[in-house]
N, C-alpha and C positions, 0 to 999 in steps of 0.2 A: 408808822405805828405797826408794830409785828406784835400778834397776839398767839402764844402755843398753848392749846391745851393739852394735857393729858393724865393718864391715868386711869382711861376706860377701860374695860372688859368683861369677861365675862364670870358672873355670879350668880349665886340660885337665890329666890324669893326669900325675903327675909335677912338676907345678908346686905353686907355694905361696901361702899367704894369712896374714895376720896377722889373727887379729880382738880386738876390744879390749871392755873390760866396763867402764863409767862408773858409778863410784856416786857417790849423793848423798851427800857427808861423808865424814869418815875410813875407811879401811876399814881402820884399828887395831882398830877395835870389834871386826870379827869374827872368830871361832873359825877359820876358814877359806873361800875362795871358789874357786870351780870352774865347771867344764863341763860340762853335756848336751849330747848331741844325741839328736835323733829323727827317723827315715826315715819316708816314705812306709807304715803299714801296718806300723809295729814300735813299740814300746815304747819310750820313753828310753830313754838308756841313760847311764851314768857316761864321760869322758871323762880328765878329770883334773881335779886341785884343789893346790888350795896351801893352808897353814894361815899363821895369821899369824907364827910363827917361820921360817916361809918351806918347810918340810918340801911335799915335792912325791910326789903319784901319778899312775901312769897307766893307764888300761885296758890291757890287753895286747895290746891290737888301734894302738895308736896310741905305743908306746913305740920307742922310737928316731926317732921321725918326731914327733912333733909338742913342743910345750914350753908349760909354762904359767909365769909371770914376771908378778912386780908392780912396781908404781911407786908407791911412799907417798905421793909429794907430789903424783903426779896421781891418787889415790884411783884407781888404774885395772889391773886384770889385765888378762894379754894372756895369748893363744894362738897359738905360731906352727907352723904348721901346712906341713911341710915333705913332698913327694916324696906328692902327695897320690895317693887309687885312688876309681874310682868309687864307690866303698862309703863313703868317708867321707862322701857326698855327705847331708846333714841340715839340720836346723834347727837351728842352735847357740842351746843358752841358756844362759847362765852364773846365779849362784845365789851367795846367798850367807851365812852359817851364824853365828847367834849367838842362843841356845836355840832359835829358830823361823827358816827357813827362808825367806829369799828369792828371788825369781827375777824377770828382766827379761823382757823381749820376746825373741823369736827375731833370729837374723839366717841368712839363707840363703846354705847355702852349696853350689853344683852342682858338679859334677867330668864334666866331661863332651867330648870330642875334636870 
């Protein structure tokens, strides 16, 4: 399983970013796929996920503001990532869940004026 994300960069507070997770093959297979992020000097953290009946969560740190959305026939989740703060500023990794656990590369993403 090959997971790509991208789509990160750099934006000022308030503004938005779409990022996108590329898997190899179907992503029927999996039980559900989702987001991390991880800051500078903190722990992952949960962002949101989707299962594949399409059932959707969010941290509560990113609910009303961000959205997580797939596309079956481009095997591909997105995250859109709206009315952004410095805080959300991470390394986004999406992931993705069918008994064992997968996960892509990072993509960066800065919030900064």
């Amino acid at each position: 399983v090959q997971l790509q994300a991208s789509g990160g960069g750099l934006v000022q507070p308030g503004g938005s970013l779409r990022l996108s997770c590329a898997a190899s093959g179907s992503i029927f297979r999996f039980n559900a796929m989702g987001w991390y992020r991880q800051a500078p000097g903190k722990q992952r953290e949960f962002v949101a996920d989707i299962t594949s009946g399409g059932s959707t969560n969010y941290a509560d740190s990113v609910k009303g503001r961000f959205t997580i959305s797939r596309d079956n026939a481009k095997n591909t989740v997105y995250l859109q990532m709206n009315s952004l703060k410095p805080e959300d500023a991470a390394v986004y990794y999406c992931n993705a869940v069918r008994g064992s656990t997968y996960w892509g590369k990072g993509t960066l993403v800065t919030v900064s004026s």
